[in-house]
N, C-alpha and C positions, 0 to 999 in steps of 0.2 A: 486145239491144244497142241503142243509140241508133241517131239516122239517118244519121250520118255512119261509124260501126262497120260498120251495114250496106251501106252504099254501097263501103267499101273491102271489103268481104266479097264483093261480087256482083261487082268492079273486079280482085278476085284470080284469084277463080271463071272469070270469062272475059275474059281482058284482051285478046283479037282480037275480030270478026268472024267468023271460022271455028269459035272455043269454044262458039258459042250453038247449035251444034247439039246441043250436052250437054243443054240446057236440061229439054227431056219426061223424060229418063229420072233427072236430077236431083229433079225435082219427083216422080215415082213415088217414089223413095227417101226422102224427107222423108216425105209422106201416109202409108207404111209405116209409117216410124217413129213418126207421131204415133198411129197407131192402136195401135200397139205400149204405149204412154207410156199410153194413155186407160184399154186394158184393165189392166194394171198398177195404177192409180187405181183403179179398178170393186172390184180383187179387197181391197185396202187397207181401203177405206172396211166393205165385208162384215166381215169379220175383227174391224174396229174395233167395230163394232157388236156382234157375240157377244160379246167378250173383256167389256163391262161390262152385260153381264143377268151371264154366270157370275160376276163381281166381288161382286155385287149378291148373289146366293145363297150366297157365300163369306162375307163380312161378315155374312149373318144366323146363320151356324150358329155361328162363333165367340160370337155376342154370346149366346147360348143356354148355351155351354158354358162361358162366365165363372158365368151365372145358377146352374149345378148348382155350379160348385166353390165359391163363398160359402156356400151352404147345407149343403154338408158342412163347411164349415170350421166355421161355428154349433155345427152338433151334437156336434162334437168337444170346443169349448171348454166346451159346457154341460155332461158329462159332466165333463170335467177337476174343475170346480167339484164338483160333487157328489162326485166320488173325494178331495177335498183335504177336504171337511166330512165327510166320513165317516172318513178316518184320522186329524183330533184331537179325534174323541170318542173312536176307540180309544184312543189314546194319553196323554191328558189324564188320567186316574191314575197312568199309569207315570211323567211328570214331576214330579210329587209327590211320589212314594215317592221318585226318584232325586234332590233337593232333602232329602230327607228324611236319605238315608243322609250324604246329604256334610254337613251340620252336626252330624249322630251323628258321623263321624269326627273332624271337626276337636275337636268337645267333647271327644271322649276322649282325641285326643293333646295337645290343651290341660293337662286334667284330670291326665294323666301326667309330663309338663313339671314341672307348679305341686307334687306330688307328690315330684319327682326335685330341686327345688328348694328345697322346704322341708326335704326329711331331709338334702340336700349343706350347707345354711344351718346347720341345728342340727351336721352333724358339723363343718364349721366352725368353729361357735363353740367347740365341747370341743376340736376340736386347737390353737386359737389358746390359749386357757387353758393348754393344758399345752403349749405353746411344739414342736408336732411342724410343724416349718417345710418339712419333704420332702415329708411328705404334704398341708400347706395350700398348698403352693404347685401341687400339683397338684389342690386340693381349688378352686383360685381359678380356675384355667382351666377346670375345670368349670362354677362358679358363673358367670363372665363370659359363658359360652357359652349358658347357659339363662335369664341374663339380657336375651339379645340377641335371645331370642325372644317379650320381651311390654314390648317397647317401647310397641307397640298400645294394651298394657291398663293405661299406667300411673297412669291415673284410676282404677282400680278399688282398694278399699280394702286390698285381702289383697295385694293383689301393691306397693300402698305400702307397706305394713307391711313386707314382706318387703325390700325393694330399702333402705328405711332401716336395717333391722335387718344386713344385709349392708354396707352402709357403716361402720356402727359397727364389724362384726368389723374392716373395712379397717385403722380406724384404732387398735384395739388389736394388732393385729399391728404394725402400721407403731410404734407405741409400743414393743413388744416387739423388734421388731428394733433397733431405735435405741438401745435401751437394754444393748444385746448387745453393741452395734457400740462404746461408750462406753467397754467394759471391755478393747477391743482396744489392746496398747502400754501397760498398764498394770502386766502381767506375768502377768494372770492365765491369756493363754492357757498359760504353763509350770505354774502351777499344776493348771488344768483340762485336762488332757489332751483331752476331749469338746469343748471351748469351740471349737476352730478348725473341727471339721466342722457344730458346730452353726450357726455363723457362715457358711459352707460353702452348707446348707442353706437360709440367711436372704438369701443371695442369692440364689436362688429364688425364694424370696415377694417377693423386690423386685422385679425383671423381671416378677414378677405381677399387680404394683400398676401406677398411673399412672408416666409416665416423669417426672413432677416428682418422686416420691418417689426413684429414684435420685440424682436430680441433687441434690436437697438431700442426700441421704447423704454424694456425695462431696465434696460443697463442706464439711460439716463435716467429714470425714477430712482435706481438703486443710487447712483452716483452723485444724483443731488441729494438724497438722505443722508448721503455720508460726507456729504462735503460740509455741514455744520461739526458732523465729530471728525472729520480730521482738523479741523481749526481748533478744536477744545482741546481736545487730548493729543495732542501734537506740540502744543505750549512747552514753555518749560515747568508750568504749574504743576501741571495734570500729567505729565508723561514721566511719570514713576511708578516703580514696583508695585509699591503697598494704594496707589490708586487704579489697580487692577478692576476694584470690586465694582468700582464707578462707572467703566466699561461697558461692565453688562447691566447695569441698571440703565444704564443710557438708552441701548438697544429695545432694552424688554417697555421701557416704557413708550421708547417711540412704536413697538409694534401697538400697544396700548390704545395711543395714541388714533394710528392712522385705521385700525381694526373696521371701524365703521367707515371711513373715507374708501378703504380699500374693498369693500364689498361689491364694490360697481367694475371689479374684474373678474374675469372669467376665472372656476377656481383651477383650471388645467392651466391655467400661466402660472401659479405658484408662486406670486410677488413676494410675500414675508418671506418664503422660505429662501428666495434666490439672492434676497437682500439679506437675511442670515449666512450665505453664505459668502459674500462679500464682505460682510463685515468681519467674519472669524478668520478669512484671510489677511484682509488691511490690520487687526488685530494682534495675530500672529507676526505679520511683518514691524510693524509699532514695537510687541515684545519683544524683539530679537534683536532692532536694534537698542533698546535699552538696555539690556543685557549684555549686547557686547561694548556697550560703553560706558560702563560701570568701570572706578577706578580701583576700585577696590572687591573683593567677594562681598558680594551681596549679604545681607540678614538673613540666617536658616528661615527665623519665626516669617519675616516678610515671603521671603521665597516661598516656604511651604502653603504659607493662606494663599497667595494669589494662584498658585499649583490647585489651591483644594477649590478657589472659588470658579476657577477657569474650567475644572472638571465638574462640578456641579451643575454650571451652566451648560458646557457639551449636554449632560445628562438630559435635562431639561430640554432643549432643541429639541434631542431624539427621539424624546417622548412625544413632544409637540405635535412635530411633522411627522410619525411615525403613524399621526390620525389615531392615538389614544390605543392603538393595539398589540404594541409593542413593549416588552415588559422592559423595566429598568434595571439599571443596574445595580447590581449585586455588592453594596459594598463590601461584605463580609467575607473574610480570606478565601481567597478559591473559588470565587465567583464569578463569570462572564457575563457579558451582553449580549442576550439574544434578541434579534427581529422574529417575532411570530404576527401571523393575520395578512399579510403580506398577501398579494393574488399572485397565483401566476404569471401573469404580464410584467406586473411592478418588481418581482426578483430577479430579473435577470437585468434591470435598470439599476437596480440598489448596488447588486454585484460589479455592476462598471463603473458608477459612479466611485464607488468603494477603490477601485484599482486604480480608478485616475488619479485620486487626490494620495491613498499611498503612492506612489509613484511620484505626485507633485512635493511633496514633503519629503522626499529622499533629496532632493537635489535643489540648489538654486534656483529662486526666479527669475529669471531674463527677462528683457524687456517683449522682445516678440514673444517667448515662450509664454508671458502673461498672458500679454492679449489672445491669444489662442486659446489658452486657462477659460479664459470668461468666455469666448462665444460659444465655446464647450459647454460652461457650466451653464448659460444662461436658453441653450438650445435644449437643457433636458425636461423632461415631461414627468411627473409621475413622484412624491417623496417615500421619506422612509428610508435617508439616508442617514448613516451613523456618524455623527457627529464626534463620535470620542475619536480625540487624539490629532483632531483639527488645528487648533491653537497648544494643545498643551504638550505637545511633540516637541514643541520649541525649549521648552524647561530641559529635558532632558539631558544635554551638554551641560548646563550652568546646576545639574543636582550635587556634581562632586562637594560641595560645603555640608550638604544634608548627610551623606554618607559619611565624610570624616567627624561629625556631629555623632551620629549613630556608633559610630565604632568607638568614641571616645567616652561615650557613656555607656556602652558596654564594658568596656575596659574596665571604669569607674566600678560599677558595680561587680565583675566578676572580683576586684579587689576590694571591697566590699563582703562579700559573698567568704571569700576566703577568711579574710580578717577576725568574720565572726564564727566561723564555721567552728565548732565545737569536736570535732571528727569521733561523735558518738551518734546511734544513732536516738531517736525518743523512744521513750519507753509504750510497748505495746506493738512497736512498729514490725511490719512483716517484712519486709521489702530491704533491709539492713541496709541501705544506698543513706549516703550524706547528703541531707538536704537542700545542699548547696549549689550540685548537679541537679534536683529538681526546679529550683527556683530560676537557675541560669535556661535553661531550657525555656521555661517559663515568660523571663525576660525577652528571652528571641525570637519567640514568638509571637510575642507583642508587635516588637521591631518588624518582624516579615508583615504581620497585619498593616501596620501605619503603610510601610512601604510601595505592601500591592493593592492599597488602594489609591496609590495613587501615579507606578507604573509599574508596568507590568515585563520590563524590556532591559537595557543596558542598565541602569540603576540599581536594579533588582538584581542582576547579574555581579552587580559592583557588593550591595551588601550579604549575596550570598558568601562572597570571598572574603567579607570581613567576617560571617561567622566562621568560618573554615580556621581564621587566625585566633579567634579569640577560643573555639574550642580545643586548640591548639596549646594557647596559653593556659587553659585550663588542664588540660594534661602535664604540662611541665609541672606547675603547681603539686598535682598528685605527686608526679615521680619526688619532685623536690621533698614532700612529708617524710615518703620513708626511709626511718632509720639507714643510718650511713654508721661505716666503720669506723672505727679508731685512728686517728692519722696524728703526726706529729711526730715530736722526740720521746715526749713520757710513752703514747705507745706502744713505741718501737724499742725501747727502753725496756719495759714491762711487758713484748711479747702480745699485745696485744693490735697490731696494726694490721687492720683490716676487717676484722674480728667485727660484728653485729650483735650488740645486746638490745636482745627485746625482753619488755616487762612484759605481762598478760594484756594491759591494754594497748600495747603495740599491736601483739597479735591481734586485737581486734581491729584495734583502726587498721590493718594493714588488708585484714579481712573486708572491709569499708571500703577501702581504698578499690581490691578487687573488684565488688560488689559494681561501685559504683561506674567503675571506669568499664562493664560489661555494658550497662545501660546506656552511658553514652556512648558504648560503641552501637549498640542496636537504634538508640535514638537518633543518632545523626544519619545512620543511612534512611529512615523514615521522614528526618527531614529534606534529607535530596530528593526524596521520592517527592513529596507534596511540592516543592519548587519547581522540578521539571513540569508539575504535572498544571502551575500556574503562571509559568514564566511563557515570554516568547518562543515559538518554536525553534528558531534558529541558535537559542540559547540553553536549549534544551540538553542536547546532547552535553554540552560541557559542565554540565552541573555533574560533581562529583565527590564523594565524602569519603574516598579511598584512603587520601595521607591523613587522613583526620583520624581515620578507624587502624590505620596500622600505631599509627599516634598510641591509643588508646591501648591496643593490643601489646605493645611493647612496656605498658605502665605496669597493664597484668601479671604480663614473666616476670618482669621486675620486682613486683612485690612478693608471690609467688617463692622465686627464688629468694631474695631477700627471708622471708618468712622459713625457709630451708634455713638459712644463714646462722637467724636466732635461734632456730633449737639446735645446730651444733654447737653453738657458743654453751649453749647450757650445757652441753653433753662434756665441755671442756673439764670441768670436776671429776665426773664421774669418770673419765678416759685417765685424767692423772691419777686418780685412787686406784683405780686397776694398776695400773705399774708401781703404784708403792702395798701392790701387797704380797708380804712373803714367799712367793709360789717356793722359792728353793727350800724353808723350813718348815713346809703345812704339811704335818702330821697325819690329817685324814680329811679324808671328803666330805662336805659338810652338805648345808642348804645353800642354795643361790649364795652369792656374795652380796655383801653391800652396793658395792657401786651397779650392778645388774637391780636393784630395789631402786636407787637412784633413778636411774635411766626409764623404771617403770612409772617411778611417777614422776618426771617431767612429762614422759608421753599420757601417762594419765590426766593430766591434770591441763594441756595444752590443747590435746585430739578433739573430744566433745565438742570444746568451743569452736574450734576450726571446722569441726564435722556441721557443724549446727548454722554455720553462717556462710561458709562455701558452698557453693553449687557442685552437683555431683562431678559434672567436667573437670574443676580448677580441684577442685579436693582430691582427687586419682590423680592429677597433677602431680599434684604437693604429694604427695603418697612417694610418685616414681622416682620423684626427686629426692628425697627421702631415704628412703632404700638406698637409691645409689649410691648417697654420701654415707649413710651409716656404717654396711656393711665392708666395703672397702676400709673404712677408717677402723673397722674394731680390728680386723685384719691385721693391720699393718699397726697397731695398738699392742699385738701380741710381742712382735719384733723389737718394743719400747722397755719391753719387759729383762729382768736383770740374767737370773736363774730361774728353771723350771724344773721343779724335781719332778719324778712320776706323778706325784700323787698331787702337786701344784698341777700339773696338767690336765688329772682326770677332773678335779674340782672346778679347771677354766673350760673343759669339754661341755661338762654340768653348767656352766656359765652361757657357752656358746649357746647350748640347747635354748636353754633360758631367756636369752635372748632373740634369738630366731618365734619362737611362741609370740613372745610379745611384739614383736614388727609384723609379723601374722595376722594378730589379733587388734592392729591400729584400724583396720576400717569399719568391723565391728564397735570399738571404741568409738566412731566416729558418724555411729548411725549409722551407716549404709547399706543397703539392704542388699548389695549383693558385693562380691570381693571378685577383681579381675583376675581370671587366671595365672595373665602375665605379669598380675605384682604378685603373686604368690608362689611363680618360678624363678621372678626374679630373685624376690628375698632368697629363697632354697638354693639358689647358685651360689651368691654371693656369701650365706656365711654358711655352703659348705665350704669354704674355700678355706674359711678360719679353722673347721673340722680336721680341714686333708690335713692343714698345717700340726693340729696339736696331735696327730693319730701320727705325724712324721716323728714329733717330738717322743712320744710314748715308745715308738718302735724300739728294737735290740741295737747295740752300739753296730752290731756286724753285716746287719740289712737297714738301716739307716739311709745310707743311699741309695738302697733298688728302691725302696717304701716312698723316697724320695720321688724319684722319677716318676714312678708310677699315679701316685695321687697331684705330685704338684707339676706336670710334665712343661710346662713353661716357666718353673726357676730357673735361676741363675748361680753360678758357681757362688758369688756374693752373698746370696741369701740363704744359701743352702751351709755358707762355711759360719752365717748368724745361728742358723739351729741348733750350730753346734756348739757355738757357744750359750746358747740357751739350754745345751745338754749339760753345760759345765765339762766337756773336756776340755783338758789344759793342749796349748798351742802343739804339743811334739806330739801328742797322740790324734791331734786331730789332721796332721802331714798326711799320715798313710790314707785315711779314709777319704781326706781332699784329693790325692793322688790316685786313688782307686776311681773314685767319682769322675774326676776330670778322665782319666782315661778313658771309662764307659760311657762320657760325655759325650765323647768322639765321634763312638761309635753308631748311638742311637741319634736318630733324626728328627725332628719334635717336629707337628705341623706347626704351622701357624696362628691355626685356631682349632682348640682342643676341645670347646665346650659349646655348651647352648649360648648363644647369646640373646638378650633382649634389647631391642632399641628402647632408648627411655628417648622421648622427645623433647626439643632444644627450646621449647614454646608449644603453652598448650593451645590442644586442640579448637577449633570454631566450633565443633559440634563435638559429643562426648564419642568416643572411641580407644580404643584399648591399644598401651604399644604393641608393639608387632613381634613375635618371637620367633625366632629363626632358628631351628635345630639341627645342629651339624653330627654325624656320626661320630663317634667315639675312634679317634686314628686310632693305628696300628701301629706299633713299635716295630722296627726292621732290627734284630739284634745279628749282630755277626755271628757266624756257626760259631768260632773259637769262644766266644765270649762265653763264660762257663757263672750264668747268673742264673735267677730261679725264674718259672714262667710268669708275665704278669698277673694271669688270673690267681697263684698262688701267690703271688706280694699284694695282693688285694684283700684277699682271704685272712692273710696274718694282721695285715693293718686293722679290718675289721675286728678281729681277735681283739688286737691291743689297743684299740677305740673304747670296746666294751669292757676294757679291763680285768682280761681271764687272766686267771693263774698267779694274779697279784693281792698280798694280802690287804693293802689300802682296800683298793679296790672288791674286796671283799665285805667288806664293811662299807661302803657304798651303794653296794646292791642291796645290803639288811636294810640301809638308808629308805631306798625308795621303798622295799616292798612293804616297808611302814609305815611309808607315806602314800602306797593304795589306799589304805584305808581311812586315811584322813578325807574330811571333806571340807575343808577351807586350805590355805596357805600359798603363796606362789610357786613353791615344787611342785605340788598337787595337777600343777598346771600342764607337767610334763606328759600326766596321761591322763590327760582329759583326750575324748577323740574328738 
């Protein structure tokens, strides 16, 4: 330890004077131990020394005993060598001889091959000479078999000899069959009884042969079957439209016909069927030029039979060759062709044949591109091919007659339809829609049925666009019923130009008209839906009943509005009776007025019905619309008026009231089971407005303009100098107070928009929903300090005073009014406190 470690060491050891007596026996204890420590050391250092001599003598015996095992390993390997050279001189003859045997063998079963091949070659040749086709066709699959085993040696001269000479038998057998196969259909199998098995037999030797050798067989079989119906119907007798049907009577009878002759083919060659399909092509090409050398548009009736009888027979094939497992076609709307039963092997055959021939019917036949068509078609294996749309694909360019057919007899009838349409509905009936929309639906429905059964592609595409115009013209029609304004000189003359009067069964029919034009707008998008969902795919997407349904949707607002139109027209009486009635001579405050009894019962007697045959959506409709026109119009109704005394005021106030209740209470009137909030802020806005205005009119000649600003803060110096003529001051006393006003005009700032607003919408909603109410804060008036007017909240406070009519004796008699009319329990005032 350092000297400071040891200073606190010895400072611990004896930290008195009296500890230093420890000192000697401390110091003994230490010398102890060190001598302890030294011998420990001594015995260390010994130890260490032995431990590397014996290390040293350990290290030499190992390096000794590495030296002996390399040299055994030596002699081991040397030996190995010499035992490896001594067993392939044993064995170096036995590799030879065993080299030896195995090309002996191969020679000899070579030798026996070329042997087995030469006597099958010559029997071959004698049974082809004498036409033994049962046993060359098993004499072939011999031959091919021992053929295949000296591919190796086909440089060698004997075995080209032989491989030519085997080719040649091919092609005299292939001669001999073909010339067997020539006398079939001729009569001679009745004659030769033997002829059918020998033939039998010679399909054997075909399947023996290359598979272009059947295929050429059946293409001539097919080719001479059809070479009698191309001379028949090729004529100019038979090569018409309307002798379509003879066609395929032709076909079905020759399969008829040959069904038992044809049995002596194998059924994996498929003869009817390959010859069906040669025929539906030579078919096809036969219609197409007839077709396009028509001088004139063909007969719908013609066109459509041979359409139906061509698709009938596809049908028929499909079934045929389909081996009875595959279900038919569907002719009822929205129905496809399905292949079921099918094995696995055979659909993935069906599927190509399927792409090939779509494919070959999109485009031209060329002359090479034919013939490749057929050793295509005639190379395939396996049926259960879909026959639709093989020949009748050709129709589809020449259906334009059948569409303009269709569309013109729809036209017919939608005129029809209308002509008788009675625009009521029957009695009993829930559904209030005009029958006329039911039966046109009806109608084209039809139409789409004839249609898609008989395509499903362009055509169908063509008449979906003709329903699209005729439901089109069916909406004109709607809009064209409803009532139309007043136009001309008489009534523009008489004030009446523009103006809409509906009787009670207008409103209904117009209610009708709504009704109906909702269902066709729901039924036409149902009908795009079922077309996309049976038309072509590729036509798919373009199917669309969009202009159709805003069509529709535009009939709706229209009558809608319209239907607004005729109850203002009615409201026209009751608006001119309010301004011819005395306000500047009325004595005292009575009951409601007449023309507010008016007003109640056009809306009494209109609403129900409306309520009862509109849907809740279009009925809050007509409500918002409603409102909006009403209460503006009583408004500005007030301003038409001559003189307003006080007491004409408080009585139109009672009026106001009166009317606000019953615009209130139209959706109640009208069934409905719940009332939108926002028409019932609406109403309360708009004829406070008429309120602010008669609480102006009531106020003192000397606060007239603050009472002004404050309730109607968006007048105009114009409107505000009509109040005052509705106060009946004369022009010189009404200077000062115009001047007053206008000055304080100056000063105060108006926002913009000072109140609630409610959107009423331009066109009702798709689905029911409530306008939107927007609530703005009540602005703030910025008055200049000089301006020495009263606070607003006190111009609010008085107007309310002189609203309620305090302190005035009319008015006095007004209140005895009502409070004796609490206790009435019937009357229209009654109405004002009901809660």
């Amino acid at each position: 330890m350092d000297k400071s470690s040891a200073l606190e060491y010895i400072n611990q050891m004896f930290p008195t004077e009296a500890s230093l007596s420890g000192v000697e026996p401390l110091m003994q204890k230490i010398q102890s131990e060190i001598r302890r420590v030294d011998a420990s050391i001594l015995v260390a250092v010994r130890q260490q020394s032995n431990s590397g001599t014996k290390a040293k003598e350990d290290l030499a015996a190992a390096t000794h005993a590495v030296q002996e095992l390399m040299h055994k390993i030596h002699e081991i390997k040397t030996k190995a060598e010499q035992s490896e050279t001594m067993v392939q001189e044993i064995c170096r003859d036995i590799k030879k001889l065993d080299c030896a045997k195995k090309h002996i063998t191969i020679t000899i079963t070579v030798l026996h091959r070329l042997t087995m091949l030469v006597s099958a070659v010559e029997q071959l040749q004698i049974m082809a000479s004498k036409r033994q086709y049962k046993e060359a066709a098993a004499q072939l699959e011999a031959v091919n078999q021992l053929c295949s085993h000296f591919e190796t040696y086909r440089d060698v001269p004997k075995i080209s000899e032989l491989r030519e000479k085997f080719k040649n038998i091919k092609k005299i057998l292939k001669s001999h069959v073909f010339s067997d196969f020539s006398s079939l259909g001729t009569g001679k199998e009745v004659e030769e009884t033997n002829l059918l098995q020998q033939l039998t037999d010679a399909c054997l030797v075909v399947d023996a042969l290359e598979p272009s050798v059947r295929e050429e067989l059946v293409r001539n079989l097919c080719n001479k079957e059809l070479t009698s119906y191309r001379q028949i119907f090729e004529g100019a007798e038979l090569a018409k439209l309307d002798k379509t049907e003879r066609r395929y009577a032709w076909i079905k009878r020759r399969l008829r016909t040959n069904e038992e002759i044809w049995k002596i083919f194998p059924s994996a060659w498929h003869v009817d069927y390959l010859l069906c399909i040669q025929f539906c092509k030579l078919t096809r090409t036969q219609i197409m030029d007839i077709l396009s050398n028509l001088k004139e548009k063909p007969d719908v009736a013609t066109l459509l039979l041979a359409l139906q009888r061509t698709l009938e027979f596809e049908e028929e094939m499909a079934e045929k060759f389909s081996g009875g497992t595959a279900s038919t076609h569907d002719k009822e709307l929205g129905s496809d062709v399905e292949e079921t039963g099918l094995g696995e092997s055979n659909k993935q055959i069906v599927l190509d044949i399927r792409k090939k021939y779509e494919k070959k019917l999109a485009v031209q036949h060329g002359g090479d591109e034919a013939e490749i068509d057929k050793q295509r078609d005639l190379s395939v294996h396996g049926a259960g091919f879909n026959f639709r749309g093989i020949v009748s694909s050709c129709f589809e360019s020449h259906l334009t007659v059948y569409i303009e057919l269709e569309e013109k007899t729809l036209m017919e009838h939608l005129e029809k339809l209308v002509q008788e349409e009675t625009w009521e509905t029957e009695e009993g009936s829930q559904t209030n829609i005009l029958s006329s929309s039911m039966q046109l639906f009806l109608i084209i429905r039809r139409s789409l049925k004839r249609c898609s059964a008989l395509t499903k592609s362009q055509t169908l595409f063509n008449l979906f666009e003709v329903f699209q115009r005729i439901l089109k013209a069916y909406a004109t029609k709607l809009y064209a019923r409803l009532p139309k304004g007043g136009t001309g000189i008489v009534a523009a003359a008489t004030g009446t130009d523009g103006q809409i009067k509906t009787s009670d069964r207008d409103e209904r029919m117009i209610c009708y008209i709504v009704n109906t034009a909702e269902y066709c707008h729901k039924t036409s998008g149902e009908l795009a839906e079922n077309i996309s969902k049976i038309i072509d795919p590729s036509f798919a997407d373009k199917v669309d009943m969009s202009e159709v349904q805003d069509e529709f949707s535009a009939v709706i607002t229209k009558a809608l509005v319209t239907l607004v139109h005729g109850l203002e027209t009615k409201f026209d009486a009751e608006m001119t009776a309010m301004t011819r009635v005395p306000w500047a001579t009325l004595e005292s405050v009575g009951d409601q007025s007449e023309y507010v009894n008016g007003i109640n019962s056009i809306l009494s007697s209109s609403i129900p019905v409306l309520g009862s045959l509109l849907s809740t959506t279009y009925f809050q409709f007509f409500l918002d619309k409603l409102a909006a026109s009403l209460g503006p119009r009583f408004f500005l109704n007030i301003f038409k008026c001559k003189h307003i005394s006080e007491t004409g005021a408080q009585q139109m106030l009672l009026d106001t009231q009166a009317v606000k209740t019953i615009l209130l209470e139209i959706p109640t009137l009208g069934k409905q089971a719940t009332v939108a909030t926002s028409y019932s802020k609406f109403v309360s806005r708009e004829m406070s407005k008429a309120e602010a205005l008669l609480k102006v009119i009531l106020s003192p000649i000397d606060s007239v303009a603050s009472t002004y600003r404050a309730l109607l803060p968006e007048g105009t110096p114009a409107e505000f100098q009509r109040i005052l003529d509705l106060k009946g001051l004369k022009k010189a006393d009404q200077q000062a107070i115009l001047g007053d006003f206008n000055k304080h005009n100056t000063v105060i700032r108006h926002p913009s928009v000072v109140a609630p607003s409610v959107a009423i919408p331009s066109a009702p909603p798709s689905a029911p929903a409530a306008p939107t109410v927007t609530a703005t804060s009540t602005p703030s008036i910025n008055v200049a300090p000089s301006a020495a007017i009263s606070s607003r909240e006190d111009v609010l406070t008085r107007a309310a005073a002189l609203g309620r009519g305090a302190a005035t004796t009319g008015f006095k008699r007004f209140l005895a009014l009502t409070e004796a009319a609490k206790d009435r329990k019937d009357g229209p005032f009654r109405k004002l406190f009901n809660p």
